[in-house]
Each structure stands twice: as C-alpha cells, then as structure tokens.
N, C-alpha and C positions, 0 to 999 in steps of 0.2 A: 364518451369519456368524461365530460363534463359537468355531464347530469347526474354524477354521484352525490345524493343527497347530505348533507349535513358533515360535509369533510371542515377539515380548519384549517387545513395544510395549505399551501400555496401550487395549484398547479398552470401549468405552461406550457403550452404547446409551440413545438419548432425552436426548442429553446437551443441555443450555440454553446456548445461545451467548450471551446477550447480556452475561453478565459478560466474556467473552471479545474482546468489541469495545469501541474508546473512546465510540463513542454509546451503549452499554449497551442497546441494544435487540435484541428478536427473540427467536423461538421457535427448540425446539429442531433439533439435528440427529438423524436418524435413530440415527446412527450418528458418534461421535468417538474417529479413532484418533489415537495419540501414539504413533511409531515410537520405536524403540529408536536406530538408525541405519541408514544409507544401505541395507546389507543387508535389515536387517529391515523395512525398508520396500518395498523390493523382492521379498520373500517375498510381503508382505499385497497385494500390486498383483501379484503373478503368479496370485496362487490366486481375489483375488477374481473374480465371474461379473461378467465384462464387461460385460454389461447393467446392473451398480448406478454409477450417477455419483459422479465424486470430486471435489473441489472443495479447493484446499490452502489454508488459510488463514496468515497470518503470524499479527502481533500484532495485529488486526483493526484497523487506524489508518485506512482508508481503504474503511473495509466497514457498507455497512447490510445486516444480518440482517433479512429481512421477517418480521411476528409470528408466521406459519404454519410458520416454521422453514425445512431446508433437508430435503429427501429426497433418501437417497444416505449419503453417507461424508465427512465433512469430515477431510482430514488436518491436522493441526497437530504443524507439529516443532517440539521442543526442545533438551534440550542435548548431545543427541546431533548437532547441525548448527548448532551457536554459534563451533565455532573461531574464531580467527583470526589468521594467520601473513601474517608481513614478510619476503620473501626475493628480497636487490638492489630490486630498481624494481616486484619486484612484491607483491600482497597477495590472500591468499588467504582466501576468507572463506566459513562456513559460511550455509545459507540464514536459518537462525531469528536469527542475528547481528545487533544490531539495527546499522541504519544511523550512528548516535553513534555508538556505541562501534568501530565502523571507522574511524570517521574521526580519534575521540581515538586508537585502538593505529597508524593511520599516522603520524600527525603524532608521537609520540613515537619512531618509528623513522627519522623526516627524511622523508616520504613526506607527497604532496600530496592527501588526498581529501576536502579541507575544506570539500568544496560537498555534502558527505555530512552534515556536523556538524547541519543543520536541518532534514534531510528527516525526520519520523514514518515510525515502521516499524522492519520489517526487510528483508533483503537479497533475501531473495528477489521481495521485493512490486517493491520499487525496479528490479530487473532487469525484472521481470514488463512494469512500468508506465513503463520508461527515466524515470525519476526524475529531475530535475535541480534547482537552482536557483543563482542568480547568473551565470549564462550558460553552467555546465554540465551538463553530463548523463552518466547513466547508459555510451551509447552512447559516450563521448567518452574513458572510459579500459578497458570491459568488455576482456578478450583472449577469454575463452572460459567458460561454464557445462560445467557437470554436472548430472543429472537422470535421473530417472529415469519412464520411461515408464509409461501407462497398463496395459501389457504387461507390467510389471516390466522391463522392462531398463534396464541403467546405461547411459548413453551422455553421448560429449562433446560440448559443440558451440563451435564459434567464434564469435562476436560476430556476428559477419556473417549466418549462418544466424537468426538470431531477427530481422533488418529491423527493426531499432530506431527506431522513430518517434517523435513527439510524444506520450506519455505509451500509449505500442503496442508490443505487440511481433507475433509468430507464433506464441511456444511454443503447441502442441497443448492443448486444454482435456485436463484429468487428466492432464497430465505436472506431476511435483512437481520443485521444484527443489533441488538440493542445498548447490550450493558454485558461486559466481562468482571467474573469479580478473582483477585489475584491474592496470593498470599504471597507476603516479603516479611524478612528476615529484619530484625529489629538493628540498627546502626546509627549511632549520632549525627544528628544532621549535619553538623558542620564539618565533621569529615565526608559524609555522602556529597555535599554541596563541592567540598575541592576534588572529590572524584570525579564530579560530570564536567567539572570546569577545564580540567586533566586530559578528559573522555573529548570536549568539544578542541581545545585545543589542536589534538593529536589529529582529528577527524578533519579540523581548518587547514593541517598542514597537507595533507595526504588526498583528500580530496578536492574537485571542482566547487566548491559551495556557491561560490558567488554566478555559476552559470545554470545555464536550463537546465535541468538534468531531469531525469526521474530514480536517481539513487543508481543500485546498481544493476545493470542492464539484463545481465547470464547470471544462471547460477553457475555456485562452483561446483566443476565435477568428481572433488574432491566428497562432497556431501555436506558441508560445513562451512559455516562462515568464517571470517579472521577469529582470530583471536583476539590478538592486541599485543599478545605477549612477545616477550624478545625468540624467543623460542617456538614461534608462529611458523609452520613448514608453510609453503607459499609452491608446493608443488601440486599439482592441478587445482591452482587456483585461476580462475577466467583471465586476468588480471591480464598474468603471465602466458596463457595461451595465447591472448591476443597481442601481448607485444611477441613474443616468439614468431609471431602471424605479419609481423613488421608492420602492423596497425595501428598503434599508435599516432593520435592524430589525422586517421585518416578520413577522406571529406566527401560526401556525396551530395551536391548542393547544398542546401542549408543547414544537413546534420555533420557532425564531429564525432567521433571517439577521443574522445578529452586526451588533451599532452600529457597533465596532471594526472591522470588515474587511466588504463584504457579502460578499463569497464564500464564508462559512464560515457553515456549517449548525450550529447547535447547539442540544443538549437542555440544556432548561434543568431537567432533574429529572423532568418526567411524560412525555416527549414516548414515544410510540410510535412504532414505524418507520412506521405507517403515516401519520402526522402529517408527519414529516420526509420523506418522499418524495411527499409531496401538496404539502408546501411549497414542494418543490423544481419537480416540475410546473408550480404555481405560478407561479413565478419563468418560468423556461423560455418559457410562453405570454402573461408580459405584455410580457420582452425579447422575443418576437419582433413583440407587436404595435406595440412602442415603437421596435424597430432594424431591425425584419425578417430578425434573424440568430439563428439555432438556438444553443442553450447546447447543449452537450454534457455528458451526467455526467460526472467524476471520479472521484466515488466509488463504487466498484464496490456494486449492489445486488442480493443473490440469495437464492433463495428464494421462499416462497408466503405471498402475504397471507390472513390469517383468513377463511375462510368468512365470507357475509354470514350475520346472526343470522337 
C-alpha cells in the first residue's frame, strides 16, 4: 500500500475513526488516505489493487463507524476540495466544502442556497444523499458533479445521471466525489442572510444541537423531509412513529433517542457504536410492531462489529 509512488496525499495506516465522526464512535480503518487534490487522488485509485474497498468519507455528520473499524481504505478530502466559487447563477463547490459555508458564500454573492444553511456535513455527503430541507433538495438545484472513479478516472456527470431520490442517489460504491456545481436563484443577500438566521433559529429550538447526534436517524416513510411550514403534515413522519412507539428518550447504555426530537440518536459520552445501532434496531422493531411500517436508516452505518469475547 505504501509503495505507491509519487502520491502527496497523506496516508495511515490503522488510523481510529471515531474522533473523525460526530458520534465519536468506532474502530479503526485499515487504511486513511488524505489526498493532496483531484489528481492525486486519482493516482492513489489508479494504482490501488482493485480488490481493496474504498469508502469516502466527509465530515462523518451522518456516519456510525462500527467498533471493529472499517477494512479497506477510507478516503477523507480536505482542502485540497473546499473551494468555493460564485459565477452568474451559478456556484461551484468543492466536495469536503462544508454544506454552511456554501450556503453563507452564496447568499453573499445574491445567490439562493439557503436550504443548504442547516443541512450537517459536507458537499459531497449532501449530493451523495440528495440532502434537503424546508422543501428542497439537493436534486432541485445540482447542474452536474465531478468524481473520480474507483479506476482513477476523472469524469463529469449531469444531475440527471446520479437519479436523485429521497435521501439516494446511483453514484458507484468507491467513486469519490470531487466538486458539484448548483444553479440558485438570484436573492438580496441580506434578506438571504435573515432567512438562514430564521432557518438556524427554528432548527436550535426543535432540535438536539448541542448533543452527539448524526442529524436524523430514519427516513421518513412519508417520502419527504419537513417542510418548515405551518402547514407541515407530520403524518408518517419518523419523528412521530417513534414517539407513538413511546420512545422517546429511550436509553440503551450510552445511546438516547433525544427527549428534544425522537428522531435523533445520540451519545451521551460512553455510548459505543454498538449501543447506538442496537438502539436503533430497537427502535425499528417496536415501530413496526406499533405501525407495521419499516424505519429505514439514515445514517449511514459501516464496518465490522467487535468479535464476540
């Protein structure tokens, strides 16, 4: 792995992921590389042996690391793919770019990506996952990605090509994503800037912020995220299955189902990933005895649990 010639990137071996995720859990990865830039990422995915798995990570906001770590190659960019450029109607933004600060650098160029301001993460995860909130989405302004393949190759693609679904896309497991470029709707910044301040508000009163969380846990089986609106139907929303489920708050060693929101999974300081994904099963099989309708995760969970002792 190491003898790859002429990379720039930083790689590590047996590197510990869970400072790396907002739940702080999990063993390590095999292998954690940190490209240099688009190129040099492109080198390290041409030469690696195909048979090793890649898995790209963002800013871990919406990831459980199981405690047995990840085997394979976790890539994690940085700022060598944080760009971010405003040119006419459009905005171009690197992957590791967090979702915020997209939306704070549109909204001072007059550009509309204010449903960006509260998504956790970064860009790439949001594209990955058609990210939305307050009735848009990812899908609703993407024009075209950039990425680079499992093969090493750079390639573009259109919006259209990835079938951007309900928190889904198509990109290929092990293609890394580089740079999405958006079209938004031209708006005065200074009413953009009291929308997001509006948009965080509303989001500090409603959800857990100040704890572990990874955002929100299930999808909703409604198909769609909140709105915001006053006129937000809140029936099969996850939210609401799980308090109906009289879950709320409820505790499996060191994870929680927040009092504050039940949708959100958090460590409250000792949880292990294996904790918070038992909790989440949990959860899962008493909503389906209570509604007879499947949660689906959210949060993406990968990796191996610890060997039984």
């Amino acid at each position: 792995m190491n003898t790859i010639p002429d990379l720039r990137g930083t790689l590590t071996q047996s590197r510990p992921l869970a400072d790396l995720t907002w739940l702080r859990v999990g063993g390590p990865a095999d292998w954690l590389y940190q490209p240099a830039d688009p190129d040099d990422l492109a080198l390290f995915l041409r030469e690696l042996d195909p048979a090793v798995p890649v898995f790209p990570m963002g800013v871990g906001s919406n990831l459980i690391v199981r405690d047995g770590g990840i085997r394979g190659v976790v890539i994690r960019l940085g700022r060598g793919f944080n760009s971010i450029e405003c040119d006419g109607d459009r905005v171009i933004a690197g992957a590791a770019a967090l979702d915020a600060h997209v939306a704070r650098r549109a909204a001072d160029a007059g550009l509309d990506l204010t449903f960006l301001r509260t998504i956790p993460g970064s860009i790439g995860g949001a594209v990955r996952m058609n990210a939305g909130c307050y009735g848009t989405y990812v899908a609703d302004r993407l024009v075209e990605v950039q990425a680079i393949t499992r093969d090493g190759r750079a390639v573009t693609l259109p919006a259209a090509e990835l079938q951007l679904g309900y928190r889904s896309s198509t990109l290929p497991p092990g293609w890394v994503l580089t740079r999405a470029v958006f079209r938004a709707d031209a708006g005065d910044p200074q009413a953009l800037a009291a929308r997001m301040e509006e948009q965080l508000a509303r989001r500090d009163a409603t959800q857990p912020t100040r704890d572990r969380s990874a955002g929100s846990t299930f999808r909703n089986p409604a198909g769609f995220s909140s709105t915001g609106r006053e006129d937000d139907s809140h029936e099969l929303k996850a939210w609401k299955l799980i308090e109906e489920a009289g879950l709320r708050g409820h505790r499996l060693g060191g994870a929680q189902m927040s009092e504050k929101h039940p949708n959100f999974l958090i460590n409250t300081g000792s949880a292990t990933a294996a904790d918070l994904e038992s909790l989440g099963e949990l959860v899962r099989a008493r909503v389906r005895e209570t509604s007879g309708l499947d949660l689906l995760w959210e949060v993406v969970r990968i990796g191996d649990p610890l060997p039984d002792p």
